[in-house]
C-alpha positions in Angstrom: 230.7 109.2 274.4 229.9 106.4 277.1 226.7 105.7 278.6 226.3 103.0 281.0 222.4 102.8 281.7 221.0 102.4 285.8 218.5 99.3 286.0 215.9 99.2 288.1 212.5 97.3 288.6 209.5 98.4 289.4 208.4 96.2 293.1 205.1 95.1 291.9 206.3 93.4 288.7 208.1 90.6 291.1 204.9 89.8 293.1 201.4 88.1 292.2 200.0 89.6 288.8 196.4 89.1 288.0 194.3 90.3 285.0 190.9 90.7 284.4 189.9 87.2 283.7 192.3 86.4 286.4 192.1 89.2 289.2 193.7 86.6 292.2 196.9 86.7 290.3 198.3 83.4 288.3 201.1 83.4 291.5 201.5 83.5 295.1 201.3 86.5 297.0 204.9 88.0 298.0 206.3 89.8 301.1 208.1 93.1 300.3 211.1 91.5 302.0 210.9 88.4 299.9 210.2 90.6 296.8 213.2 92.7 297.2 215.7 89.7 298.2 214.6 88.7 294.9 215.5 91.7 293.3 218.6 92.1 294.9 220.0 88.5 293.3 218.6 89.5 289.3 222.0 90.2 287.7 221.9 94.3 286.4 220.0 95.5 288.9 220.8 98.3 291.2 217.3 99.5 292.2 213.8 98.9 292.5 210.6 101.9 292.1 208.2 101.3 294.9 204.7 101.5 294.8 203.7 103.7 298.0 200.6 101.2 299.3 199.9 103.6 302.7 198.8 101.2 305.5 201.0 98.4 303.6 204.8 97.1 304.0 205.3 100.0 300.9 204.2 102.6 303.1 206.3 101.8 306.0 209.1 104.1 305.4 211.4 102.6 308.0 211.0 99.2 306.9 211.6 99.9 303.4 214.6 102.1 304.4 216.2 99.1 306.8 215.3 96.5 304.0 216.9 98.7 300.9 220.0 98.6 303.4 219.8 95.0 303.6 219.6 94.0 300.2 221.8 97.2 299.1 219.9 98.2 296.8 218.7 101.8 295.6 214.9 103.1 295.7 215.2 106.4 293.1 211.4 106.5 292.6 208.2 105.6 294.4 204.6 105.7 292.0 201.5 107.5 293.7 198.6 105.0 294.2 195.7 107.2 292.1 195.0 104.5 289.6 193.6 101.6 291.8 190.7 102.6 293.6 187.6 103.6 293.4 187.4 106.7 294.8 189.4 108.0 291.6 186.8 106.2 289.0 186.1 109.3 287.7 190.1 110.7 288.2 191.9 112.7 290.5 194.1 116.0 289.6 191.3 116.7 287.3 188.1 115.5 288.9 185.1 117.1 288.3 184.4 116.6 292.1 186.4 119.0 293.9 186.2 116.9 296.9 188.1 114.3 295.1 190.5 116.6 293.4 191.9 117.8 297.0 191.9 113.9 298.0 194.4 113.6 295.2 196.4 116.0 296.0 196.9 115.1 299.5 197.7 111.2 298.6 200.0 112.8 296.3 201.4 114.7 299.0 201.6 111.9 300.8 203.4 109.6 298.3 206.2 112.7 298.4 206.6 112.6 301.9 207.4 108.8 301.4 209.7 109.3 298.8 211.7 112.0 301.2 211.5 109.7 304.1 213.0 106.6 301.6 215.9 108.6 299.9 213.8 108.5 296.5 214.2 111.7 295.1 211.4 111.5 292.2 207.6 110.6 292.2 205.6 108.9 289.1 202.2 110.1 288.5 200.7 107.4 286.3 197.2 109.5 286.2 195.4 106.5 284.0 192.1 107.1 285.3 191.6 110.8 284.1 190.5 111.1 280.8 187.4 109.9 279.8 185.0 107.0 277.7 182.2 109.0 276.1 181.8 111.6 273.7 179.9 114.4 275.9 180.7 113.6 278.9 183.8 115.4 279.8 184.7 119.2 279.7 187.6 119.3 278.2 189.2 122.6 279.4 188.1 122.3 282.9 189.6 119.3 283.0 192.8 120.5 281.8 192.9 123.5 284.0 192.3 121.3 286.9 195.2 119.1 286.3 197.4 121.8 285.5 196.1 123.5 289.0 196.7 119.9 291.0 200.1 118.6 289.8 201.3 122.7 290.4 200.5 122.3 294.0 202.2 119.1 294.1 205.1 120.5 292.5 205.2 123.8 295.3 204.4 120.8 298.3 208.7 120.1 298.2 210.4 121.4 295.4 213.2 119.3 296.3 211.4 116.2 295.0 210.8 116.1 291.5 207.1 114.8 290.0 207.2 112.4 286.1 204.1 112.4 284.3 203.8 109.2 283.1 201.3 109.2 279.6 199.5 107.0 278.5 197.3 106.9 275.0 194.0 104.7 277.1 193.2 102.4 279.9 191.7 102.3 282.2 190.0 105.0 280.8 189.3 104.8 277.2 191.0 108.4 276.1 193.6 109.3 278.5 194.0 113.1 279.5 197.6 112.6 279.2 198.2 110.8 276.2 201.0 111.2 274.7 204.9 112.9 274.9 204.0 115.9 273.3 200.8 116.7 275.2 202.8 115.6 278.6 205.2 118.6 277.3 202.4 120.7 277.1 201.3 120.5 279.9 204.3 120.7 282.2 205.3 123.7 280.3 201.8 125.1 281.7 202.4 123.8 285.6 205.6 125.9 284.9 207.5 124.5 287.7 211.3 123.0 287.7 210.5 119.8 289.3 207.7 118.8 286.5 208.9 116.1 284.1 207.8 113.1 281.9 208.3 109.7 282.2 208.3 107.7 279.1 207.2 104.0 279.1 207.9 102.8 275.9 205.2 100.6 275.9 202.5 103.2 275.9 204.6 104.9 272.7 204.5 100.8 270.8 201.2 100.6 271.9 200.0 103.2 269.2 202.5 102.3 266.6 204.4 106.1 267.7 209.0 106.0 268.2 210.8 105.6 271.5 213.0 107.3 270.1 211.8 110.5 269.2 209.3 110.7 272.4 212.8 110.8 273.9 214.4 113.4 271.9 211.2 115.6 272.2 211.3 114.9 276.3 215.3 115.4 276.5 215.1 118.6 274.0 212.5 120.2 276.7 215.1 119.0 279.3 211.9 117.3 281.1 212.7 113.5 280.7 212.8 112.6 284.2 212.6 108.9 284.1 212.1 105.7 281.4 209.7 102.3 282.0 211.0 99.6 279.5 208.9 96.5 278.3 207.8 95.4 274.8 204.6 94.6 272.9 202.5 93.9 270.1 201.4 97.5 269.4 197.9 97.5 269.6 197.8 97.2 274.2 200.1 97.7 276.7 201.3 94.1 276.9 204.1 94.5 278.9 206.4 92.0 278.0 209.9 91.0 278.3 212.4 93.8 276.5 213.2 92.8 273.3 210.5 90.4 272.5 208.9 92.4 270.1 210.8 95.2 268.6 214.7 95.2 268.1 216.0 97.6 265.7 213.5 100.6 267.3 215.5 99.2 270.7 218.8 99.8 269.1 217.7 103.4 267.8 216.3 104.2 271.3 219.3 103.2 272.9 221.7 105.2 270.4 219.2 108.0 271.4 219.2 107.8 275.4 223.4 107.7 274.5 223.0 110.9 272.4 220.6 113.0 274.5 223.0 111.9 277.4 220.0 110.5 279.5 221.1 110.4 283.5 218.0 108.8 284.7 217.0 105.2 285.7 215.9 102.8 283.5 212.8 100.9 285.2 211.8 97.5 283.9 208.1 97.2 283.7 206.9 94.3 282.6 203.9 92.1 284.0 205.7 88.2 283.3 202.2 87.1 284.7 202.8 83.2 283.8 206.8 83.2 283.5 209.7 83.3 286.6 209.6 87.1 286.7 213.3 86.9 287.7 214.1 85.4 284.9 212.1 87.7 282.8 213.3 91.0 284.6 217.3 89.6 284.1 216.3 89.0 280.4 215.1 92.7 279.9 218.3 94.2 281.3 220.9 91.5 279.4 218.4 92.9 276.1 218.7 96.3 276.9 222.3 96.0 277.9 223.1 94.2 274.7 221.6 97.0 272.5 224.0 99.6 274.4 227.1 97.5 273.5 225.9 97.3 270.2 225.6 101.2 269.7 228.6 101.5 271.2 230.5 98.8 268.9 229.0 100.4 266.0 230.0 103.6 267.0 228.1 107.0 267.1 230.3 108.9 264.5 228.9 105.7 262.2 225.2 105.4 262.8 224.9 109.5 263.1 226.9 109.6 259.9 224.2 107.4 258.1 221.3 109.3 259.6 222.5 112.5 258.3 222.8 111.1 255.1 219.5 109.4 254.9 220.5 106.0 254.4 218.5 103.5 255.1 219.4 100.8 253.1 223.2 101.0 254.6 221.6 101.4 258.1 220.1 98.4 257.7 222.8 96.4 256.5 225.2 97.9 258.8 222.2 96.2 261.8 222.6 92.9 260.0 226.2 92.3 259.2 227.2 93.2 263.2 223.9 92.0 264.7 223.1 88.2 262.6 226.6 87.8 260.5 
């Protein structure tokens, strides 16, 4: 069984990153050309996700198209802007404004008819402001009804281009609506349409102690695991840091997984390398991630499923040791 994993990298992680104490950015702002000539020279990569910014370079569709061309490089997915403004403080599939809910739907229109005029074929929909802070002060059902009702008529805008749900456990919002892979299942088994999906960023699975892994064997059972963000953290945020930096041998089962669920999407590196060369950082990731394959496949997967079926550990463990540190 071979698997040879398509690496991407999400636009924004090249450019300036700023946080909350910072919100300028700890770099210099960077043109979309200059950003993807970047990308194009980071060893691995193939592709890049772009951030549909309308009225920006990332919303010019011909530019992008003549500068993908350029750099020969690949644009499989563009993310919807509904996190980063205020007009969605209060979210935007499942709004209690109705005004709001249709204004969502239309950017996310919008974002497809990018995607189309780019060659991307998928669109994230990072929904991180729907949810809520408080207790009381969110109706629950409605609010699921309405996101089921908005992402639907997304999913019926062009069927041809398929939509990822990317969950999240909190922030912005302190409880996020979507929260997790199984209630990202849940729901797109409600939309109901063929084009729905999940995107898993394993950082949001670390970042409430949960397993890459089986988020993606629940996702790639359903057949809806459209698309994977990879970074790393402590488990307690959504640090997004280098891949690797933090957990190794859940890396090596996640990539034995994506080998054995036959995973055929891209494999986006989504890190936020506010202080480092993100170059550097994004070329570390993939060598990481790249590294972990070669050991699965080195290893072997007659081996390692073998010892899972037999429920031993201790033998797992030394079998990750002697090839990995010996």
């Amino acid at each position: 069984m071979t698997f040879e994993p398509k690496f991407s990298v999400i636009t924004a992680c090249v450019g300036n990153l700023g946080d909350r104490f910072l919100t300028s950015g700890y770099k210099e702002r960077v043109c979309l050309e200059d950003r993807l000539k970047r990308i194009a020279g980071i060893e691995g990569i193939t592709g890049v996700e772009l951030c549909y910014d309308p009225g920006g370079e990332e919303g010019n569709a011909a530019l992008v198209r003549k500068l993908l061309a350029v750099h020969r490089l690949q644009a499989p997915v563009v993310n919807a802007p509904l996190v980063g403004d205020k007009r969605w403080s209060f979210g935007t599939f499942s709004a209690p404004d109705g005004a709001v809910r249709r204004e969502a739907v239309e950017t996310a229109k919008r974002t497809i008819d990018f995607a189309e005029a780019t060659g991307a074929g998928l669109i994230n929909l990072w929904l991180g402001q729907d949810g809520f802070d408080y207790p009381f002060q969110a109706d629950y059902a409605e609010q699921w009804q309405n996101m089921v009702e908005g992402v639907r008529a997304c999913a019926e805008y062009k069927p041809s281009i398929r939509l990822a749900l990317e969950f999240k456990p909190r922030e912005p919002r302190n409880r996020a609506l979507i929260d997790s892979a199984s209630t990202s299942l849940l729901l797109v088994r409600e939309i109901d349409r063929p084009n729905v999906g999940v995107t898993i960023d394993n950082g949001h699975v670390l970042q409430v102690g949960a397993n890459m892994a089986q988020a993606v064997a629940l996702c790639s059972r359903a057949g809806r695991l459209f698309n994977m963000h990879l970074n790393d953290n402590y488990a307690g945020w959504d640090d997004d840091m280098i891949a690797g930096s933090v957990h190794l041998v859940e890396y090596l089962e996640l990539l034995y997984t994506l080998r054995k669920t036959s995973y055929g999407g891209w494999c986006s590196i989504d890190i936020f390398p506010y202080r480092e060369n993100a170059e550097r950082a994004t070329e570390e990731s993939v060598a990481f991630l790249a590294a972990c394959n070669r050991w699965v496949a080195k290893v072997g997967m007659e081996k390692i499923h073998s010892l899972i079926a037999a429920g031993d550990v201790t033998e797992m463990l030394r079998t990750i040791r002697t090839s990995l540190l010996c």
